[in-house]
C-alpha positions in Angstrom: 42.6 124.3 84.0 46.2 123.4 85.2 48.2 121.7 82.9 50.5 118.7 83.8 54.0 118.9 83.8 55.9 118.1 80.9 57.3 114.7 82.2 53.6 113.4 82.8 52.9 115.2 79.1 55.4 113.0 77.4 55.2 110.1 79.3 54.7 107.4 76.4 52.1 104.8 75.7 53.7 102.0 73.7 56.7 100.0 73.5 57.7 102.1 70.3 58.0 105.3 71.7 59.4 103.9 74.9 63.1 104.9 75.7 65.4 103.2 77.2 65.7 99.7 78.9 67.0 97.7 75.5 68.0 94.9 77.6 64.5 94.6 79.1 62.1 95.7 75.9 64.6 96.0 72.9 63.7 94.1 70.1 63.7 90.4 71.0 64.4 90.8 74.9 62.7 88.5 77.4 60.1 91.4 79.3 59.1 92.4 75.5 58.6 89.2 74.4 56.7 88.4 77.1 54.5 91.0 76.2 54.5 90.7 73.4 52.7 86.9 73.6 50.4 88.7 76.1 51.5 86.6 79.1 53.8 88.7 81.5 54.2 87.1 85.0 53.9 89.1 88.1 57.0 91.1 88.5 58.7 93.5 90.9 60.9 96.8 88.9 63.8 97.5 90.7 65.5 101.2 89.3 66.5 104.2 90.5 63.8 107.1 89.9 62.7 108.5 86.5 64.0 105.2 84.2 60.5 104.0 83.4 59.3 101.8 85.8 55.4 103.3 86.3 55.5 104.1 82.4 56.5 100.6 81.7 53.4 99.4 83.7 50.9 101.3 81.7 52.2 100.7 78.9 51.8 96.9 79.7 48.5 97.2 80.9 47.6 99.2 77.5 49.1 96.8 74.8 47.6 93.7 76.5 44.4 95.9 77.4 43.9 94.8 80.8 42.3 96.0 83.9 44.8 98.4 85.5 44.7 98.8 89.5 47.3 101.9 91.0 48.2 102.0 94.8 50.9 103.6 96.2 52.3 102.4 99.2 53.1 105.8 101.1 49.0 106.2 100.9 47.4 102.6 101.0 46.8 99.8 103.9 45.8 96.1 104.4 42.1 97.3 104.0 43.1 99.1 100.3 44.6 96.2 99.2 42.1 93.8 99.7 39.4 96.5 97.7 41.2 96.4 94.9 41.8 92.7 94.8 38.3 91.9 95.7 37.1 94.5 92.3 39.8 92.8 90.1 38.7 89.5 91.2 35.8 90.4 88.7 37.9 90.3 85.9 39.0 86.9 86.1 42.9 87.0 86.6 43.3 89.4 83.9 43.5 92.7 86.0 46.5 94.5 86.9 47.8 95.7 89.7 50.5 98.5 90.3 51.8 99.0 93.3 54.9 102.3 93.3 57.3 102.3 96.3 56.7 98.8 97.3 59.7 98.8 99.2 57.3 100.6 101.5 55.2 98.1 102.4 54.9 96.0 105.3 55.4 93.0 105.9 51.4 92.7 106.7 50.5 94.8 103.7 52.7 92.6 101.4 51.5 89.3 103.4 47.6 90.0 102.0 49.0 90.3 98.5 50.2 87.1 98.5 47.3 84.6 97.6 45.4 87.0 95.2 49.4 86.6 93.3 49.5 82.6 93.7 45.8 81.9 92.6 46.5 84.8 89.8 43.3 86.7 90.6 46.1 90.0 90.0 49.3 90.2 87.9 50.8 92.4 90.2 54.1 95.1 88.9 55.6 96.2 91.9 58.0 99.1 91.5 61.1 100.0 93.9 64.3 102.3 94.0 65.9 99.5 96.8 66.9 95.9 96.7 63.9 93.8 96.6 66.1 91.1 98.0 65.7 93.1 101.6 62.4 95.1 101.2 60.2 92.3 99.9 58.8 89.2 101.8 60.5 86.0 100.5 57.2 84.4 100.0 56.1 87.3 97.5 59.3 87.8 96.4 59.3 83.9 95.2 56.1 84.8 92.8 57.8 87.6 90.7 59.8 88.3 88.6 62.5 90.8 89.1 63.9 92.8 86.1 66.6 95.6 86.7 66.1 99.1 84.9 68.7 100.9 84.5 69.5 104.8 84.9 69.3 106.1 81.0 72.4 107.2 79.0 73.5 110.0 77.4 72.1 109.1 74.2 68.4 108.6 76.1 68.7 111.6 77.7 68.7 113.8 74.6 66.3 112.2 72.6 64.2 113.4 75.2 65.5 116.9 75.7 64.4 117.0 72.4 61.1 116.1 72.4 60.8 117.9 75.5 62.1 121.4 73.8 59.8 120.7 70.5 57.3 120.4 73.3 57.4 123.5 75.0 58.2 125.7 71.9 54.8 124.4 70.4 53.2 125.6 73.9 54.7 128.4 74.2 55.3 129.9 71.5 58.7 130.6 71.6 61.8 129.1 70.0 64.3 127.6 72.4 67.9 127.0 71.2 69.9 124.2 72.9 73.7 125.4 72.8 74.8 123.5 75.3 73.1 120.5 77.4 76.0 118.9 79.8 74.1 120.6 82.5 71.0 119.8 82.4 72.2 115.8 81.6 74.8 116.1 84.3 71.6 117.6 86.6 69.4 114.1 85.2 71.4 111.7 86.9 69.7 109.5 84.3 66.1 110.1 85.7 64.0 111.2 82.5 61.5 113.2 85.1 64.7 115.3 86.6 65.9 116.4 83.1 61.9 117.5 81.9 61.4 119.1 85.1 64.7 120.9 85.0 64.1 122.1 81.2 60.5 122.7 82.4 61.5 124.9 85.2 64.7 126.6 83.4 62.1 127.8 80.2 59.5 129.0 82.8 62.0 131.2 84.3 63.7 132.2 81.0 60.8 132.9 79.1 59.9 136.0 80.3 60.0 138.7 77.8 61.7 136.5 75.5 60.8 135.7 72.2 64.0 132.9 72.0 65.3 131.0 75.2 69.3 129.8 74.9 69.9 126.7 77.0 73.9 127.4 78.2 75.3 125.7 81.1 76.4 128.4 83.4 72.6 129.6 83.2 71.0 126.6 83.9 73.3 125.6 86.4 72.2 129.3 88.1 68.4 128.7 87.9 68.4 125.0 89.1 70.2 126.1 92.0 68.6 128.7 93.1 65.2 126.4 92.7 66.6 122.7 93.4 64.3 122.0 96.1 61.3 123.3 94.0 61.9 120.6 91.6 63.3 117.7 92.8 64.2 117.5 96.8 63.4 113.8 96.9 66.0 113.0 94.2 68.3 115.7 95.3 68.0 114.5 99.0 68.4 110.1 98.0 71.0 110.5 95.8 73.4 113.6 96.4 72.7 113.5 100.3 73.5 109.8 100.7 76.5 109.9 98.5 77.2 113.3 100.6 76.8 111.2 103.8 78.8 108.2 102.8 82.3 110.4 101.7 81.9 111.9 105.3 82.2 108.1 106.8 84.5 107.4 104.8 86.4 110.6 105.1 86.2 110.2 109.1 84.4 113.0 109.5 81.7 112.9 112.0 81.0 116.5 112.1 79.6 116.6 108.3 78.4 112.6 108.9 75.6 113.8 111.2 75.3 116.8 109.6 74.0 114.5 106.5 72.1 112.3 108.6 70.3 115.2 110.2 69.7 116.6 106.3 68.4 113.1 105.5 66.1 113.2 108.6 64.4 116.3 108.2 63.7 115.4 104.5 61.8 112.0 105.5 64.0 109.5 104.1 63.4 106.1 105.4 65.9 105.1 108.4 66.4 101.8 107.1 67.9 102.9 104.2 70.2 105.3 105.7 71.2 102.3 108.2 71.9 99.8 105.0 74.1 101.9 103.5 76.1 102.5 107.1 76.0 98.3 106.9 77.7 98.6 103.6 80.3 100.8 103.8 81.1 99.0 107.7 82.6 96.0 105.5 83.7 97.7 102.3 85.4 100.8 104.2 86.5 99.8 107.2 86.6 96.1 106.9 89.1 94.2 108.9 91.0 97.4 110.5 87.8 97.7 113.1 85.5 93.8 112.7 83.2 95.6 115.3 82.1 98.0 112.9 80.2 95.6 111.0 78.8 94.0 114.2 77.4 97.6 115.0 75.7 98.6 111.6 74.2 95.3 111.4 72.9 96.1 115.3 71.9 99.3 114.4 69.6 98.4 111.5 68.5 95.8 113.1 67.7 98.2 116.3 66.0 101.2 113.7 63.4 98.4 112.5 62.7 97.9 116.1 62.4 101.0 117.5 61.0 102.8 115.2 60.7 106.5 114.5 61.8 109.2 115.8 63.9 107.2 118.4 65.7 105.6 115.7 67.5 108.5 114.9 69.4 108.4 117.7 70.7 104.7 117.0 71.6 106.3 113.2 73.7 108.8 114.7 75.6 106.8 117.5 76.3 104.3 114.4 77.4 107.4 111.8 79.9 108.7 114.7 81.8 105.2 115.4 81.8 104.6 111.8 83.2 108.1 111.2 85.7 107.7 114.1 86.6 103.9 113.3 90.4 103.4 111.2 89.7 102.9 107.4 90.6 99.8 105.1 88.9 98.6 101.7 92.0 95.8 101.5 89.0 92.7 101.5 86.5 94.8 98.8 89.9 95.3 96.9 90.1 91.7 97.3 86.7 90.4 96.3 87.1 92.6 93.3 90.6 91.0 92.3 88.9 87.8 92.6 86.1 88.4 90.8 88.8 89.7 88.1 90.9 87.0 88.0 88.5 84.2 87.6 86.4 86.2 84.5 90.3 86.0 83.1 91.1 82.4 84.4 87.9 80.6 83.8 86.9 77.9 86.0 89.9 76.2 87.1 89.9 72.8 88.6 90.1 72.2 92.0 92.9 70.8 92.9 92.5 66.8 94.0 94.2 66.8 97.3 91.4 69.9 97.9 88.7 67.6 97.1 86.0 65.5 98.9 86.0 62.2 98.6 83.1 60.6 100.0 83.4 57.6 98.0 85.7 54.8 97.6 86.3 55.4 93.6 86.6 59.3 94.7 89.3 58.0 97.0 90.9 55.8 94.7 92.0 58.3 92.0 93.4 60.9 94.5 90.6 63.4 95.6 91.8 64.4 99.1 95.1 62.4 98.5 97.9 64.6 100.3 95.7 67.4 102.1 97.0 67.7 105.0 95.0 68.9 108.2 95.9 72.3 109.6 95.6 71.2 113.0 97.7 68.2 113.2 100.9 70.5 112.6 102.5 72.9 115.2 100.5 75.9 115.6 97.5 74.9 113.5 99.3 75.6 110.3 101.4 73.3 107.7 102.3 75.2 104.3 100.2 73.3 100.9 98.5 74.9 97.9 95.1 75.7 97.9 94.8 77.4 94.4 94.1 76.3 91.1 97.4 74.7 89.3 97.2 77.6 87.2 97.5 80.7 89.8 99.9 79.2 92.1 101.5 81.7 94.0 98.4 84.7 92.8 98.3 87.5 96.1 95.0 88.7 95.8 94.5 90.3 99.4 96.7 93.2 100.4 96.2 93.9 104.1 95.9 97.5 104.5 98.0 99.8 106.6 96.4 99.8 110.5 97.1 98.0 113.7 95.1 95.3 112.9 95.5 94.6 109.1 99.3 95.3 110.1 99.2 92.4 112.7 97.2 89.9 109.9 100.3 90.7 107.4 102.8 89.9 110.3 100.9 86.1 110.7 100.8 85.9 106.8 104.8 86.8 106.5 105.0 84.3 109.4 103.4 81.6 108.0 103.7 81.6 104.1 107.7 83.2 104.1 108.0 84.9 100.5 105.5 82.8 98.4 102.8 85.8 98.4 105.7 88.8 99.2 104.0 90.1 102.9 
């Protein structure tokens, strides 16, 4: 008989032996106490893999002992869906149901989930490595709750390793020393099946002849390598790959940008996320220095969910090329970030009354919009006034950056506001 591996071995079965996610089931946090009063609301997961999002569902299902339902959305249709609601309509609204990669679904598929969640015939636990906000139907979307996980720290990561080694010494009968573990965390990423399956595989290989195993960096690092796709290509390929893909845009380098894509291709990986995070990086790398860019991500995922696969790869790698080739600027990220600074440090200043509305006659009366003056009653639609807080007068938050464009936008700025913010 085969036996499982080690990460579906260890995989708990209670909120005590469950690691990770404090903010979520820590003592006193809103998802345990939920539990905990055995009334959880239907909810959608949203973490990278290998945090605990399918353990966390069991382990719901076990401590309220319900009716547990499992589809996964690479394998099931409409026509699955509505088996599984029509069995769990027998329990009574108590069932569960589990639905991995639900970011998968379609629109359809998610559409015939929707009434069996309103009328609460299911509790339904979607999970999901992307952004519920663009994978799942507002409608749905409206009935769950979503709670983040988040990848597990250091201090997770070798609690496990060491249940993980007690494991396989007992199996095994071997004694395995742990002299060094940066690898095999640095390996993790912070996905508890990665590490198990690394140790798993590193042991295997190790054992051999061996009455003692010594887990040292330069060794692992040796035996994952040679085996990486063995034991995780769907985390090696989202994760390194993408992040592989993105410094090539960002590098302007559309040589290794398609090569990336093409990686990302031929391992499966869905198009529209690929085309998401060219959306992203449009605005927060190349921003103002080419507008268009955004204008043609947004096009092209908008074109991929059209057209479909394979045609779509085409429209992926038309969109990786201009992005690679387009000039560079992160000056408005840069700025949204030293906004988002300066107001956790300010507070929330006043707005200043000539800034104000005043759609009423007492607004009027003690000064809101007293003294604004209108942009486009002044000689080339501009009159100097203040339009910040009191408090930050003065406060240069956006730096154009250096291209054409951005270098144009800083000549207007100079133009226009002198040396107030020092263009």
């Amino acid at each position: 008989m085969l036996q499982a591996p080690l990460a579906e071995q260890l995989r708990p079965q209670s909120l005590a032996d469950y690691i990770g996610q404090e903010h979520l089931v820590g003592e006193g946090a809103i998802l345990r106490r939920s539990i905990e009063s055995g009334n959880v609301p239907s909810m959608i997961l949203w973490g990278p893999p290998g945090v605990g999002k399918t353990t966390l569902a069991h382990i719901i299902s076990h401590t309220l002992k319900r009716e547990f339902y499992t589809l996964s959305a690479v394998s099931s249709g409409v026509k699955e869906v509505r088996q599984v609601i029509n069995s769990a309509g027998m329990f009574g609204g108590s069932a569960i149901l589990f639905i991995d990669e639900i970011h998968r679904f379609s629109k359809s598929q998610q559409d015939s989930l929707l009434n069996a969640v309103e009328k609460g015939i299911i509790t339904l636990i979607g999970a999901t490595t992307e952004n519920p906000s663009f994978e799942v139907i507002s409608p749905l979307l409206s009935r769950c709750q979503v709670y983040i996980l988040k990848p597990l720290e250091a201090k997770h990561l070798r609690k496990l390793l060491k249940t993980g080694v007690a494991m396989l010494e007992k199996q095994l009968v071997i004694r395995i020393s742990v002299e060094e573990d940066e690898a095999l965390l640095q390996i993790s990423g912070g996905d508890a099946r990665k590490l198990l399956n690394a140790l798993e595989l590193y042991v295997y290989q190790e054992k051999v002849g061996k009455k003692e195993v010594l887990i040292q960096n330069k060794a692992v690092k040796a035996v994952i390598q040679e085996n990486i796709v063995l034991y995780d290509k769907q985390g090696e390929m989202h994760y390194d790959i993408i992040s592989a893909f993105i410094k090539s845009l960002r590098g302007s380098d559309p040589n290794a940008a398609v090569y990336w894509l093409a990686r990302m291709v031929e391992a499966g990986e869905d198009p529209k996320f690929i085309a998401r995070r060219m959306l992203i990086l449009a605005s927060e790398d190349i921003g103002n220095a080419n507008p268009n860019a955004l204008l043609l991500a947004n096009t092209c995922f908008d074109a991929v969910s059209k057209v479909g696969w394979p045609e779509g790869r085409i429209i992926l790698s038309q969109t990786a090329v201009y992005l690679a080739n387009s000039p560079k600027s992160n000056s408005t990220y840069a700025a949204i970030n030293e906004a988002q600074a300066l107001v956790q440090q300010t507070g929330y200043l006043p707005v200043p009354l000539h800034l104000r509305n005043a759609p009423t006659k007492l607004m009027k009366d003690i000064g809101y919009g007293k003294e604004y003056k209108y942009a486009h009653s002044h000689e080339g639609n501009f009159v100097e006034q203040e339009f910040l807080p009191e408090k930050i007068a003065g406060t240069k938050i956006y730096e154009p950056g250096d291209n054409p464009r951005e270098n144009e936008d800083r000549k207007r700025l100079r133009q226009h506001w002198k040396n107030k913010y020092d263009y």
